[in-house]
ZAKEKOL-652070 format. One record per residue (C-alpha): residue in one letter; residue number from 1; x, y, z. Coordinates in steps of 0.1 Angstrom, whole numbers, plus 5000, padded with zeros to 4 digits. Each point is the difference from the previous one (the first is absolute). Last residue first. Example, Ala and Ser with C-alpha at 12.3 -4.5 7.8 and 13.67 -1.06 7.14 Angstrom:
BEGIN
+------+------+------+------+------+
| seba | ropa |   c1 |   c2 |   c3 |
+------+------+------+------+------+
|    s |    2 | 5137 | 4989 | 5071 |
|    a |    1 | 4986 | 4966 | 5007 |
+------+------+------+------+------+
***
This chain:
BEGIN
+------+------+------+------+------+
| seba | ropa |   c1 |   c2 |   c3 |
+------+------+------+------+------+
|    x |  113 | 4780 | 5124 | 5117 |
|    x |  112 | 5023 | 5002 | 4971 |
|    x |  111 | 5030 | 5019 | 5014 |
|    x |  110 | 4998 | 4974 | 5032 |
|    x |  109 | 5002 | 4971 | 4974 |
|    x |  108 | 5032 | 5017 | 4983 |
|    x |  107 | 5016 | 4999 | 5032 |
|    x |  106 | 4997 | 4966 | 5008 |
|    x |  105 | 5013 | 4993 | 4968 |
|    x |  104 | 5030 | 5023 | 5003 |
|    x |  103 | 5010 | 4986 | 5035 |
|    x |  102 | 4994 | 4960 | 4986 |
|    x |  101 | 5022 | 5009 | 4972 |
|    x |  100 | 5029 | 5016 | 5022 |
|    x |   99 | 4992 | 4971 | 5030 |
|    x |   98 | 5006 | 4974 | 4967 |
|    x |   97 | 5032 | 5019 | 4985 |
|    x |   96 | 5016 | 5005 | 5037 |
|    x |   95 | 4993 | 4965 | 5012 |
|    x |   94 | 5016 | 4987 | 4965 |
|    x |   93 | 5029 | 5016 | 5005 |
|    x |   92 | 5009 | 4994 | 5033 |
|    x |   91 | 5040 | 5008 | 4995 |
|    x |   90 | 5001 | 5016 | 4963 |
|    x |   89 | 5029 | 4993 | 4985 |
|    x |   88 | 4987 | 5000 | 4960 |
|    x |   87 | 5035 | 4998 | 4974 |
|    x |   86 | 4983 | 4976 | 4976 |
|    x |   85 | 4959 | 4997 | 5007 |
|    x |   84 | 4983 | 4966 | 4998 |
|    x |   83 | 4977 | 5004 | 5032 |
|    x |   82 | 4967 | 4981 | 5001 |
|    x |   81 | 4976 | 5014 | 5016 |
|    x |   80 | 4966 | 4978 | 5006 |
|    x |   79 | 4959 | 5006 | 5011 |
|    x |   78 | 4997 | 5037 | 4993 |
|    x |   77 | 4972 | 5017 | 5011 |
|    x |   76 | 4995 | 5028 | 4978 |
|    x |   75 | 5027 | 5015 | 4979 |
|    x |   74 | 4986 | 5035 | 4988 |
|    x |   73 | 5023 | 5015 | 5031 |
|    x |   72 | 5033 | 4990 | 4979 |
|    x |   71 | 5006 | 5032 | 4984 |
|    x |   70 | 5002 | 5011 | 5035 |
|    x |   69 | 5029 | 4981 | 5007 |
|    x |   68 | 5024 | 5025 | 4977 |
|    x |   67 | 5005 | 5022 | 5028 |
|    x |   66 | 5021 | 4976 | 5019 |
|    x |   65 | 5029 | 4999 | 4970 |
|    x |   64 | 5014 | 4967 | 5002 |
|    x |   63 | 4972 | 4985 | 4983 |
|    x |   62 | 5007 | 5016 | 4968 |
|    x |   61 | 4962 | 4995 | 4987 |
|    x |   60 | 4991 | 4994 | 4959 |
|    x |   59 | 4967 | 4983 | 5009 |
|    x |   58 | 4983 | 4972 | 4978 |
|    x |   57 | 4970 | 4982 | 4998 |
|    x |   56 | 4993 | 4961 | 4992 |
|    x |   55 | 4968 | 4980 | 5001 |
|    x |   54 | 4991 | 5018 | 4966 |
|    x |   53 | 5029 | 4988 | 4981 |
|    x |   52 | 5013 | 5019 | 4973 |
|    x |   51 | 5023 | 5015 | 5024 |
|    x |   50 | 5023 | 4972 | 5010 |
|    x |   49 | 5011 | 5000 | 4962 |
|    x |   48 | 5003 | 5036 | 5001 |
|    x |   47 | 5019 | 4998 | 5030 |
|    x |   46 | 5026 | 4974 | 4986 |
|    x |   45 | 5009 | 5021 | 4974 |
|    x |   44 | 5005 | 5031 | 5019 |
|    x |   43 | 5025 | 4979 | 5027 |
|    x |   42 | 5021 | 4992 | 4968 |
|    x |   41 | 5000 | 5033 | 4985 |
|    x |   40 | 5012 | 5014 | 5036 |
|    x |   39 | 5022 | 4974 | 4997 |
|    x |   38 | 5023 | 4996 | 5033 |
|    x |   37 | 5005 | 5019 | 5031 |
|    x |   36 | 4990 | 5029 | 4979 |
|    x |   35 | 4967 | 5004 | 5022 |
|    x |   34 | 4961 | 4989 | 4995 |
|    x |   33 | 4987 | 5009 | 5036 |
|    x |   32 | 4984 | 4969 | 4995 |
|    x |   31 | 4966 | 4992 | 5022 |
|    x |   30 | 4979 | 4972 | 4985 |
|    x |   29 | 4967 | 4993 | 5015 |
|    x |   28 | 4980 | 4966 | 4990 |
|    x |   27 | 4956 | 4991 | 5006 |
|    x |   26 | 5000 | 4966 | 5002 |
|    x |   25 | 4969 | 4982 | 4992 |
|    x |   24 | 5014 | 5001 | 4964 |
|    x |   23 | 5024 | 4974 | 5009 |
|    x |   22 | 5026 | 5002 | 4967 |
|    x |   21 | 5005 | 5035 | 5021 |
|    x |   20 | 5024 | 4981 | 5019 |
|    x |   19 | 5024 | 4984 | 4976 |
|    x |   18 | 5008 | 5031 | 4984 |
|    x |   17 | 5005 | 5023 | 5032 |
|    x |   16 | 5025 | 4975 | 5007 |
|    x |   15 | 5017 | 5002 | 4965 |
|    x |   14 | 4998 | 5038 | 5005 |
|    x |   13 | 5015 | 4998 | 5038 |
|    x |   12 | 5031 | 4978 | 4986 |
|    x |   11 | 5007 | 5016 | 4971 |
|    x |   10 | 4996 | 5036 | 5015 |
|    x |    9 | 4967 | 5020 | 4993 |
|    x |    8 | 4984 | 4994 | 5031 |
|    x |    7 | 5025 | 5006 | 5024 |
|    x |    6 | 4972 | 5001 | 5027 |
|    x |    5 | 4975 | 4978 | 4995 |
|    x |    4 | 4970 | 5004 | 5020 |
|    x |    3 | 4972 | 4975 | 4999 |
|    x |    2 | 4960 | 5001 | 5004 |
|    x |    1 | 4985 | 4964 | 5002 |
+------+------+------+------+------+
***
């Protein structure tokens, strides 16, 4: 199963991202814009420890800034999202982040063809 977790390198989101990719049939995404709400050295630490793992990759995206979703357009077929961002008021969120990814990977497939 491919997942998306956004707030990825928060205590929550890391600890979830943690217990997911013990699966290794599931293939997990972390998005983190990585601010000063906290820790930066905190969030760092808990990213290289999510990194070693091969069922995990990781995008530094401000999701509040529209032009940062095409940094997402590797993401293929996502099966879950899982919101665990501070501060996020986004009114159909997760609508707008799958039609985004499903718009950039239709795309990509008429580029290759």
């Amino acid at each position: 199963m491919k997942i998306l977790i956004t707030g990825a390198a928060g205590f929550i989101g890391s600890r979830l991202c943690l217990e997911l990719i013990k699966n290794h049939n599931n293939k997990v995404y972390g998005i983190d814009k990585l601010d000063s709400y906290y820790s930066k050295k905190l969030k760092k630490k808990r990213l290289i420890e999510l990194n070693r793992k091969k069922n995990f990759k990781f995008f530094k995206i401000d999701l509040k800034n529209n032009k940062n979703f095409k940094k997402l357009e590797k993401l293929k077929n996502i099966d879950k999202i899982k919101k665990l961002i501070k501060n996020f008021k986004f009114s159909n969120f997760d609508k707008s982040l799958m039609k985004t990814i499903n718009w950039y990977n239709k795309n990509k497939i008429h580029k290759i063809t």
